[in-house]
C-alpha positions in Angstrom: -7.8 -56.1 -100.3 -10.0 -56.1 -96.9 -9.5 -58.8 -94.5 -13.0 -60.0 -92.7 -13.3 -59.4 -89.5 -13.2 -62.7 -87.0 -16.3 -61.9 -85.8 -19.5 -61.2 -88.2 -22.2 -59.5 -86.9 -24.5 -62.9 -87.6 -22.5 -64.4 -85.0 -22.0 -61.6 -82.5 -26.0 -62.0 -82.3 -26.1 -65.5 -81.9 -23.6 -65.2 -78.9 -25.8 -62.8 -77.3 -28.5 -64.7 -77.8 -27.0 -67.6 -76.5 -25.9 -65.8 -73.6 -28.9 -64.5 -72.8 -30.8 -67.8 -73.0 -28.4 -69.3 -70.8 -28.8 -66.4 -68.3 -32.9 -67.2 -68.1 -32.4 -70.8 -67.5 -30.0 -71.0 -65.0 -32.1 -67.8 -63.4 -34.2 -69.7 -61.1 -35.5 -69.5 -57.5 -32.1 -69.3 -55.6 -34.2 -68.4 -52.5 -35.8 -71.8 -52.8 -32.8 -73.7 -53.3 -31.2 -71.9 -50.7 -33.7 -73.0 -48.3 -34.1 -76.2 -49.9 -29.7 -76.9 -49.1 -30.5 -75.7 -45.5 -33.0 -78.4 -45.0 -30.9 -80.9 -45.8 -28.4 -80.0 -44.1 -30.5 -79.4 -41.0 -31.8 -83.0 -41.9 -28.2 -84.6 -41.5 -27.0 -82.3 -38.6 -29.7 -82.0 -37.1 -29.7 -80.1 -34.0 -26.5 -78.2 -34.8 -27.2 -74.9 -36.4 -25.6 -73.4 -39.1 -24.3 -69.9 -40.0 -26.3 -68.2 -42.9 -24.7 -69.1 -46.5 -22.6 -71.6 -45.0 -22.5 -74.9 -47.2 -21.2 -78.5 -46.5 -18.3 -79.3 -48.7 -19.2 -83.0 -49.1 -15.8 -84.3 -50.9 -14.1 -83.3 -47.6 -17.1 -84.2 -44.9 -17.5 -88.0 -43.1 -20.8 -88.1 -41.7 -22.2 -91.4 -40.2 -25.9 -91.0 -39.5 -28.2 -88.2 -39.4 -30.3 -86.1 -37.3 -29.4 -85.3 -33.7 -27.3 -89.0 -33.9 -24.9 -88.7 -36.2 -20.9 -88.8 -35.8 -18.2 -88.0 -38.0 -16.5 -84.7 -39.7 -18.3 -82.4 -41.2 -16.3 -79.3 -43.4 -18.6 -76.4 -44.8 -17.4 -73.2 -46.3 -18.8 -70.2 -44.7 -20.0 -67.0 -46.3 -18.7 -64.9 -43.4 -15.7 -63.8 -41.9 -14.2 -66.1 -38.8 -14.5 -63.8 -36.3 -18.2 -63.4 -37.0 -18.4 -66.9 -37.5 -16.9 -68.0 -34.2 -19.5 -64.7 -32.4 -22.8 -67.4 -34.5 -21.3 -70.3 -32.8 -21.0 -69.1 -29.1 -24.3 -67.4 -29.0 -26.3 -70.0 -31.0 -25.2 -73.0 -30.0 -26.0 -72.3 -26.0 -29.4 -71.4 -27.4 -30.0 -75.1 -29.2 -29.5 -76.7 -26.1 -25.1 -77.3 -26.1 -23.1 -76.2 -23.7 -19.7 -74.4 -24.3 -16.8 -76.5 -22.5 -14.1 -74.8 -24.1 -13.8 -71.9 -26.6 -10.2 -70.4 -28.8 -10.5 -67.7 -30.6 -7.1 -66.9 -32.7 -5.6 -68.2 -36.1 -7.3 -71.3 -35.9 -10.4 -71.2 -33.4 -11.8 -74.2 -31.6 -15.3 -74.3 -29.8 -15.8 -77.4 -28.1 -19.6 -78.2 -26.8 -21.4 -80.7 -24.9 -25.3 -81.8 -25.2 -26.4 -84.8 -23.5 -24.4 -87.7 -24.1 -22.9 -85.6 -27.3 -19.5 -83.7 -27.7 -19.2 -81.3 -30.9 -15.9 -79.6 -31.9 -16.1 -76.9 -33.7 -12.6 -75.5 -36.1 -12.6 -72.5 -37.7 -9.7 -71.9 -40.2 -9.4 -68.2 -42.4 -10.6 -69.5 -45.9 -8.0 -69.2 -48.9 -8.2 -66.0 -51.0 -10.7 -67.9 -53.9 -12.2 -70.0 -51.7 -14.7 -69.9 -49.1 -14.1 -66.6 -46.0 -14.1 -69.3 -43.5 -13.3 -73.3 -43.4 -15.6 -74.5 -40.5 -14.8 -78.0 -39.6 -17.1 -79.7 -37.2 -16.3 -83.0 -35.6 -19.4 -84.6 -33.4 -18.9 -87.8 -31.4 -20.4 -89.7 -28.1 -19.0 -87.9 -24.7 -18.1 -91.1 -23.2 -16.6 -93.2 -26.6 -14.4 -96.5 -25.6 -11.6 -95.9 -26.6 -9.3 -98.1 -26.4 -5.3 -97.2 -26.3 -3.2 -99.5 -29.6 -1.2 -102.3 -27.5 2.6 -101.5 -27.5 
């Protein structure tokens, strides 16, 4: 006496089938929603660009406002390694109008820019091994924020 296999060849095909289906509509124009996710995030950062690929991770992110206005955290994973990361920041920040005040490159690098009445930090923090290459957190404020000292 023959056992059946677990697998017919009916459903082997339907699988395939399936599969392939799936494939064709989850296939669309990733170029477009690629550009489509850089909008918006140039929409709520606004003058503050962003290395290629890089994507913000909203659970972790506090952003108050949008445009060239707002304040907060935000925390993106980047596509790229930190060291090429950190090389975007210091030469395309300069070119949209921020000045570099301060710039660490090692384990964890800080960047810390100016624009106007504006102060950006920038933290870059190796990503884990199935995660994202680079944790980029970026922390944007007013230069001259009150801030007042808790009473003792």
């Amino acid at each position: 006496m023959m056992k059946s296999p677990i697998f017919s060849r009916g459903s082997i095909a339907a699988t395939l089938l399936s599969l392939m289906l799936l494939a064709c509509a989850s296939s669309g124009d990733s170029s477009s929603a690629a550009s489509e996710a850089q909008e918006i995030q140039s929409q709520l950062l606004g003058d503050m660009p962003l290395p290629a690929g890089s994507k913000i991770l909203s659970a972790d992110s506090l952003i108050i406002g949008r445009g060239d206005n707002w304040v907060g955290r935000a925390v993106l994973s980047g596509a790229q390694n930190s060291t090429d990361i950190y090389a975007f920041f210091q030469a395309e920040y300069p070119k949209a109008g921020w000045t570099t005040v301060s710039a660490i490159k090692a384990k964890t690098s800080i960047l810390v820019f100016t624009k106007g009445d504006r102060t950006s930090t920038v933290e870059l923090n190796e990503g884990s091994f199935t995660g994202p290459k680079t944790l980029i957190t970026i922390t944007a404020s007013p230069k001259n924020a009150n801030v007042v000292a808790p009473k003792k």
